[in-house]
Backbone as a printed PyTorch tensor [residue, N CA C, xyz], in Angstrom:
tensor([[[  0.1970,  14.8870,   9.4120],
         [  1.4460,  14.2340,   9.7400],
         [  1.3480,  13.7150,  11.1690]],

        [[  1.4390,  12.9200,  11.5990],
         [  1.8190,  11.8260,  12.7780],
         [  3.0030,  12.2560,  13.5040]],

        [[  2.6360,  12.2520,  14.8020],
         [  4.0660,  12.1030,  15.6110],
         [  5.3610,  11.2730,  15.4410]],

        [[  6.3210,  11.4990,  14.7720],
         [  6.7080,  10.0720,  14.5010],
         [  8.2450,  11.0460,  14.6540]],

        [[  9.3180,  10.4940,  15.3720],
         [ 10.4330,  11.1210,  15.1010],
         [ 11.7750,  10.2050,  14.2300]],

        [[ 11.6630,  11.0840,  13.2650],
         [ 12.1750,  10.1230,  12.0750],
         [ 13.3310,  10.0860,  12.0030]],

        [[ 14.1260,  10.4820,  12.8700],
         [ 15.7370,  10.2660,  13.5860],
         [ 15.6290,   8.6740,  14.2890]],

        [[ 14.9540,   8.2900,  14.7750],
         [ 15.0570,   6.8720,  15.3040],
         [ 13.9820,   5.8580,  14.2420]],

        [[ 15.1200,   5.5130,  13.4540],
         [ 14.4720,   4.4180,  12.6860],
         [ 14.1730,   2.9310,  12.8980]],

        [[ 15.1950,   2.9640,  13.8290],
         [ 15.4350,   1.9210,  14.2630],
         [ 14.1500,   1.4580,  15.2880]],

        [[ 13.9270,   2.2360,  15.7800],
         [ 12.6580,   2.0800,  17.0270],
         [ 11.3180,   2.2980,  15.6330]],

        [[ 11.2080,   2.8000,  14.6600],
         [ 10.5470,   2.7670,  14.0200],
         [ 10.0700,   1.5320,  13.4790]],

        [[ 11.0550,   0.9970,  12.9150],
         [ 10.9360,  -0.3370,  12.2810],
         [ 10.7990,  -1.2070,  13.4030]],

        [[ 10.9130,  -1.1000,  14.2590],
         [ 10.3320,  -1.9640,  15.4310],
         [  9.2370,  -2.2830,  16.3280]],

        [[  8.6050,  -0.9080,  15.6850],
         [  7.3190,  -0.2320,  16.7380],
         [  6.2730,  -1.1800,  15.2690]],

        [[  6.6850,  -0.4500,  13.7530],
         [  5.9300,  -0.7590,  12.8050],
         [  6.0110,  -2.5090,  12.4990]],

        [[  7.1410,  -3.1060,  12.8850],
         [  7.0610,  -4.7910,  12.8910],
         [  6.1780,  -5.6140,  14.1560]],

        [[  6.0710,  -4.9870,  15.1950],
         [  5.3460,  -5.5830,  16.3060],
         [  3.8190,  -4.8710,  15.7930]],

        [[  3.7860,  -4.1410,  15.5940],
         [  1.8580,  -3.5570,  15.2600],
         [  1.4220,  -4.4050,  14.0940]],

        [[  2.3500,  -4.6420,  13.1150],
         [  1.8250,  -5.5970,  11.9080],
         [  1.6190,  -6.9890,  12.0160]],

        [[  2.3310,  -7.7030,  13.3730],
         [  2.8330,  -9.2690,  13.3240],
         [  1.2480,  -9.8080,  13.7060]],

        [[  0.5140,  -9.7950,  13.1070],
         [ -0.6170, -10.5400,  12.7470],
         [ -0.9910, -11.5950,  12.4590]],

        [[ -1.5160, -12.5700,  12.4580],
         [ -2.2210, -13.7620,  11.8450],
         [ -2.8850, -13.6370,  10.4840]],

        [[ -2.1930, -13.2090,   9.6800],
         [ -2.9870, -12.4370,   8.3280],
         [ -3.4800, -13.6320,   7.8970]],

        [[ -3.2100, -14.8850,   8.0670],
         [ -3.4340, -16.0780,   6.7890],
         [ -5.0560, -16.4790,   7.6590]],

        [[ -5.1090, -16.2700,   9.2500],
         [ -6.4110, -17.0600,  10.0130],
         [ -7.3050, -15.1540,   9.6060]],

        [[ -6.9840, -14.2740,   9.6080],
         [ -7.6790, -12.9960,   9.7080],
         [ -8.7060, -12.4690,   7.9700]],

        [[ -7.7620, -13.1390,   7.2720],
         [ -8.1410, -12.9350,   5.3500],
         [ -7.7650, -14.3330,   5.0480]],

        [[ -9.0660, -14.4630,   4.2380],
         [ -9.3220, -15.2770,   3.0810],
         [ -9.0950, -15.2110,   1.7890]],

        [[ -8.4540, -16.0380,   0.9430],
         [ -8.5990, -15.3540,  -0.1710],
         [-10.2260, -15.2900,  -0.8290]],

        [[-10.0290, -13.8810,  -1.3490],
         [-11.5590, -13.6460,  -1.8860],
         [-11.6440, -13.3760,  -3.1850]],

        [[-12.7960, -14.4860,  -4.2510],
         [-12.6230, -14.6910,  -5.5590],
         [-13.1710, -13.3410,  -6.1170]],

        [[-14.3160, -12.9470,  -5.3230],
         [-14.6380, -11.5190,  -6.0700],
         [-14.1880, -10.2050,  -6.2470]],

        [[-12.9540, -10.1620,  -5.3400],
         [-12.3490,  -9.0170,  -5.5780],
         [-11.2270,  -9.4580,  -6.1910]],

        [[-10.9280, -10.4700,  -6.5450],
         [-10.0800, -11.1560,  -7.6760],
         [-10.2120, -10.5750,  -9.2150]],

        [[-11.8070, -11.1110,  -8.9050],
         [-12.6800, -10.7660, -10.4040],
         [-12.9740,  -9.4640, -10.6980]],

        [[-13.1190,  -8.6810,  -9.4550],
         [-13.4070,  -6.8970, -10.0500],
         [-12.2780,  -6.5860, -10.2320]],

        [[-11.2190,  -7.1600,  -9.6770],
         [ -9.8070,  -6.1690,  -9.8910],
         [ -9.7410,  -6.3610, -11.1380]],

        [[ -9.4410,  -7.7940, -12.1510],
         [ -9.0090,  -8.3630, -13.3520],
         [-10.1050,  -7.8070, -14.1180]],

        [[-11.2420,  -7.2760, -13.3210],
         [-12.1350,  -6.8970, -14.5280],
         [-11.7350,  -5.4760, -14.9060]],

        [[-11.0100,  -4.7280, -14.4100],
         [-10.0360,  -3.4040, -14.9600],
         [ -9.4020,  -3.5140, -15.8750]],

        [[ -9.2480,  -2.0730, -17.2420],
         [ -8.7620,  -2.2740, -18.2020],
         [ -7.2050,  -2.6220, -17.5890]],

        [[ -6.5220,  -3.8710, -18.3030],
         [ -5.4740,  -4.4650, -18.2110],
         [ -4.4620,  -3.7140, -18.4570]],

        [[ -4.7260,  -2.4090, -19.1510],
         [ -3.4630,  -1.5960, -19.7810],
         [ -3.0430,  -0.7430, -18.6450]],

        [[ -4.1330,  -0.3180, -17.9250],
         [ -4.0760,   0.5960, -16.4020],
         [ -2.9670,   0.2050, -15.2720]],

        [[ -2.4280,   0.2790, -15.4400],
         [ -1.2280,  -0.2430, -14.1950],
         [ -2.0240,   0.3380, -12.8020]],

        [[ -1.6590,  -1.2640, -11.7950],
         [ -2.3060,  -0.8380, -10.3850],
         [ -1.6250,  -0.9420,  -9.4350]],

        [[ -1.7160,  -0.1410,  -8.4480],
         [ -0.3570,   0.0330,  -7.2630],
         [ -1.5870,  -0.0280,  -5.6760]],

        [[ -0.6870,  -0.5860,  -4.9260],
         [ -1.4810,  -0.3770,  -3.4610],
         [ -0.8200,   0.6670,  -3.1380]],

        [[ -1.2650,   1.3580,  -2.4990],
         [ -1.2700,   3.0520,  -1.6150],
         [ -1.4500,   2.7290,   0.0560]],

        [[ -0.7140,   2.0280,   0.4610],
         [ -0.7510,   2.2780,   2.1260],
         [ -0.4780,   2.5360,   3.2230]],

        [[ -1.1610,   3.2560,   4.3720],
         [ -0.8710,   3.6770,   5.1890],
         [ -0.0240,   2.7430,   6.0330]],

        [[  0.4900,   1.4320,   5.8630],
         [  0.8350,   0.7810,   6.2710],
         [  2.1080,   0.2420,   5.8460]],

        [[  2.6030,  -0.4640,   6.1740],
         [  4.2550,  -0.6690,   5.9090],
         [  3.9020,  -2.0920,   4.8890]],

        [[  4.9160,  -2.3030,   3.6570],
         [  4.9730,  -3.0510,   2.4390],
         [  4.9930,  -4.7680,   2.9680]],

        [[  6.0020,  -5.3600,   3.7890],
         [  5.5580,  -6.2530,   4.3290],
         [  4.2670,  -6.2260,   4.6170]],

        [[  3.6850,  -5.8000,   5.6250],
         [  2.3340,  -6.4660,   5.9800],
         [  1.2030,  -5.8080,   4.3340]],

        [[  1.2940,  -4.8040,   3.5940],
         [  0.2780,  -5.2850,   2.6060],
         [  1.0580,  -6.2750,   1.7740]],

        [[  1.9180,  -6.6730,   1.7740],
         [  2.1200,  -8.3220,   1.1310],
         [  1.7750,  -9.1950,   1.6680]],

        [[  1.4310,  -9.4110,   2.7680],
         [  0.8330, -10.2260,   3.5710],
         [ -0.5730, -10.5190,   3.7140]],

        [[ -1.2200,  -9.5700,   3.3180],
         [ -3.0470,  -8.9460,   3.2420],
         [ -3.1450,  -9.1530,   2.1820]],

        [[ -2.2690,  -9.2490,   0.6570],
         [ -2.4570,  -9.1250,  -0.4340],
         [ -2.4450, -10.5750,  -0.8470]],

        [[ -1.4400, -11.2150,  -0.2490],
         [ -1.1060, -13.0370,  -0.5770],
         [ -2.1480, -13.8870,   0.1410]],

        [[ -2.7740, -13.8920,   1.3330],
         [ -4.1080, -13.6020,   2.0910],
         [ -5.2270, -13.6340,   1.3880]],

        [[ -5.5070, -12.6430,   0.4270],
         [ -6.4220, -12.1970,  -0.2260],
         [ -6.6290, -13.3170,  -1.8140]],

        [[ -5.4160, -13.3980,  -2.0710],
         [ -5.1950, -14.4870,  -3.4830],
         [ -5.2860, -13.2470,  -4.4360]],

        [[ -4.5060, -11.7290,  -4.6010],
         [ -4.6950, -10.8910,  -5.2560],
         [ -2.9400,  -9.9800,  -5.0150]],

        [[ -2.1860, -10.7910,  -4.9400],
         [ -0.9320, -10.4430,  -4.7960],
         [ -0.7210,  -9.9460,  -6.1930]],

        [[ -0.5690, -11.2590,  -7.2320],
         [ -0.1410, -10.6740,  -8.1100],
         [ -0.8830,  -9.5100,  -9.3310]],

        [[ -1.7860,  -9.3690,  -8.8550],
         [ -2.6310,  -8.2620,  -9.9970],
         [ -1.9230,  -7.0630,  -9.6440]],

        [[ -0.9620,  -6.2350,  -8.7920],
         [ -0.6570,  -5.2070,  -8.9180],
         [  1.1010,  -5.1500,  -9.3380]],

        [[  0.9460,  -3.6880,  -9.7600],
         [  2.2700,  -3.5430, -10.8390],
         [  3.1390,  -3.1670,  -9.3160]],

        [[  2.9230,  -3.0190,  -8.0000],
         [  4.0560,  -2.3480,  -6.8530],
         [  3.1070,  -1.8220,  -5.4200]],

        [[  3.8460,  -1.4480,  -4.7300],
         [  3.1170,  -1.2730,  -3.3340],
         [  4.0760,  -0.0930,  -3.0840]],

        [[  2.9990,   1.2310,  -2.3440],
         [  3.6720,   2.2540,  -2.1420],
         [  3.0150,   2.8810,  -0.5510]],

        [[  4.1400,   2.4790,   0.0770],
         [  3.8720,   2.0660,   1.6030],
         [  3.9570,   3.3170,   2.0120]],

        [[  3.6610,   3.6410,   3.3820],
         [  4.0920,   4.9220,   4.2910],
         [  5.3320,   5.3520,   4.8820]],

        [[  6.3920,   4.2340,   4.3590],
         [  7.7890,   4.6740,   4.5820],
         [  8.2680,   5.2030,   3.1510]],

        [[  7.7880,   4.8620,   2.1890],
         [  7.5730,   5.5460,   0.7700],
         [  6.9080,   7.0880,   0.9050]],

        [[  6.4720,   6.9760,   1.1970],
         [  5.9520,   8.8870,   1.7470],
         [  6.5760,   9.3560,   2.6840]],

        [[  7.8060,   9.0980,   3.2570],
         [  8.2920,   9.6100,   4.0110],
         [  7.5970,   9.6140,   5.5550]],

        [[  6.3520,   8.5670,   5.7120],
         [  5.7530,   8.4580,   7.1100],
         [  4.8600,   9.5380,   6.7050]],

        [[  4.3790,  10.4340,   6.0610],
         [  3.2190,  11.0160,   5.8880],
         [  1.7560,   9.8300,   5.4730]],

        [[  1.2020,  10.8830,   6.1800],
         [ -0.2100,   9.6840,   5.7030],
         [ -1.1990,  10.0060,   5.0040]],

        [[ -2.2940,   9.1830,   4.7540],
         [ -2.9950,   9.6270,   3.4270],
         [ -4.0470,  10.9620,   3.1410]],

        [[ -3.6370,  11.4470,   4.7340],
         [ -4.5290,  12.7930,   4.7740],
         [ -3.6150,  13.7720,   4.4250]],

        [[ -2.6560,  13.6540,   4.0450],
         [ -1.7010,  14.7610,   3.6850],
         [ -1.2620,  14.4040,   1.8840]],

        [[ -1.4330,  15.7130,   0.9950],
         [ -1.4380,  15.6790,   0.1450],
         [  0.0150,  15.5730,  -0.6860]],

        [[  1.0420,  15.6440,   0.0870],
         [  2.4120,  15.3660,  -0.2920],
         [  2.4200,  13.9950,  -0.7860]],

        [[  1.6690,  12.8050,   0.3940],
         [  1.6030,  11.9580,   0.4310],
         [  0.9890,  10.9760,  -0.9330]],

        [[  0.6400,  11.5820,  -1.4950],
         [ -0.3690,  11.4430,  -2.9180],
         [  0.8190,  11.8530,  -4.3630]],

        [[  1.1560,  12.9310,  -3.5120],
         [  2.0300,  13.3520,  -4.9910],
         [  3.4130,  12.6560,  -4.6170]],

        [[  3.3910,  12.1500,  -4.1460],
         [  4.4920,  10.9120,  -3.5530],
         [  4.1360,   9.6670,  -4.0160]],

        [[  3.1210,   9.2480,  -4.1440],
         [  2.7220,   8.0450,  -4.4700],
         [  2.1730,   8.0850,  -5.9320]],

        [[  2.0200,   9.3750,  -6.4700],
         [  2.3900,   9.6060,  -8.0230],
         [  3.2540,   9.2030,  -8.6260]],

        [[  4.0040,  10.1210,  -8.2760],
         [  5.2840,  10.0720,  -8.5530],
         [  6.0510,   8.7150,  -8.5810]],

        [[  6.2170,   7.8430,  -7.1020],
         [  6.2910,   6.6650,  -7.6330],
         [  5.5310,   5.6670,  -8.4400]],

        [[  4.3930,   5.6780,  -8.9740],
         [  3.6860,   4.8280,  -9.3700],
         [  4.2790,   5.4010, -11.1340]],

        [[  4.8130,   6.4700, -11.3210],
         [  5.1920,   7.0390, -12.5820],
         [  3.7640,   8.1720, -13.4660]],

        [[  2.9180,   8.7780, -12.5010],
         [  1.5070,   9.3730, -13.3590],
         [  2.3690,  10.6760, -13.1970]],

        [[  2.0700,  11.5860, -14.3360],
         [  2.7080,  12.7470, -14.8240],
         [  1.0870,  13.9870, -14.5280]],

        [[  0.2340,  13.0590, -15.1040],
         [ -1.2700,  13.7160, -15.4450],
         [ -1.9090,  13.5810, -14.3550]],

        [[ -2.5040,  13.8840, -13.4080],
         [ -3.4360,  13.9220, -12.1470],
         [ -4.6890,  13.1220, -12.7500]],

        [[ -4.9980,  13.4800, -13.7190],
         [ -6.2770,  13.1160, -14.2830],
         [ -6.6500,  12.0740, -14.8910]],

        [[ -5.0830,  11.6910, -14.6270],
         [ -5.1260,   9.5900, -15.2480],
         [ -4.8800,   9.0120, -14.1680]],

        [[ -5.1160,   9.4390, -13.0680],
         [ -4.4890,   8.8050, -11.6730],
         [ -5.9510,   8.3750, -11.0290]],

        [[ -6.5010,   6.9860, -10.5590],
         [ -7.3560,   6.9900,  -9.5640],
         [ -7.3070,   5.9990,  -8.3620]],

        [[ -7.4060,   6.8950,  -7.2830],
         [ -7.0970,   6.3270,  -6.0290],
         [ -8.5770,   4.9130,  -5.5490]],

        [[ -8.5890,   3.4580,  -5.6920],
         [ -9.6970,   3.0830,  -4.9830],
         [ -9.9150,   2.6170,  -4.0440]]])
C-alpha cells in the first residue's frame, strides 16, 4: 500500500491528473501486432485492463495503441481503493469487478 491519504481526494485527483497529462498520441503508436495477439484470444474470454494507473490515462494508452476497443472494461487503482498491484486485495478487487467467481479462470497478462 502507498502513502496516499485517502481523506483528500481532491488533492488526489489532482496530483493523479498532472502525473498522467502526457503526450500519449506523440509517446504510442498504434501497434498492429498487439492488435493481432490480443484478437488472436479465444473471443468468448472477456478482457479487462488491470491498472496501476488511473482509467483516463489507460484510455488514452489504449486509443494510442489502436486496441481500445478489444477490452470488455478498465479496472484502475481508484477501483482498488488506491491499493496497488503488489497487494493481493488488489486482485481480488479486480476479480470481483471483472465478475470471475473461480481464481482458476482468471489470467492476469
Amino acid at each position: 500500500e502507498g502513502h496516499i491519504d485517502r481523506e483528500c481526494s481532491k488533492s488526489i485527483d489532482g496530483f493523479l491528473d498532472k502525473v498522467h497529462d502526457l503526450p500519449i498520441h506523440q509517446l504510442l503508436l498504434p501497434d498492429d501486432k498487439l492488435r493481432q495477439i490480443i484478437l488472436a484470444i479465444d473471443p468468448s474470454i472477456r478482457k479487462f485492463v488491470f491498472t496501476a494507473s488511473v482509467r483516463h490515462h489507460a484510455e488514452r494508452c489504449l486509443q494510442a495503441l489502436g486496441i481500445d476497443d478489444l477490452f470488455d472494461g478498465i479496472i484502475d487503482v481508484k477501483d482498488c481503493n488506491f491499493e496497488t498491484k503488489h497487494s493481493i486485495s488488489s486482485f481480488h478487487i479486480a476479480m470481483k469487478k471483472a465478475g470471475v467467481v473461480n481464481v482458476e479462470e482468471c489470467v492476469f497478462l
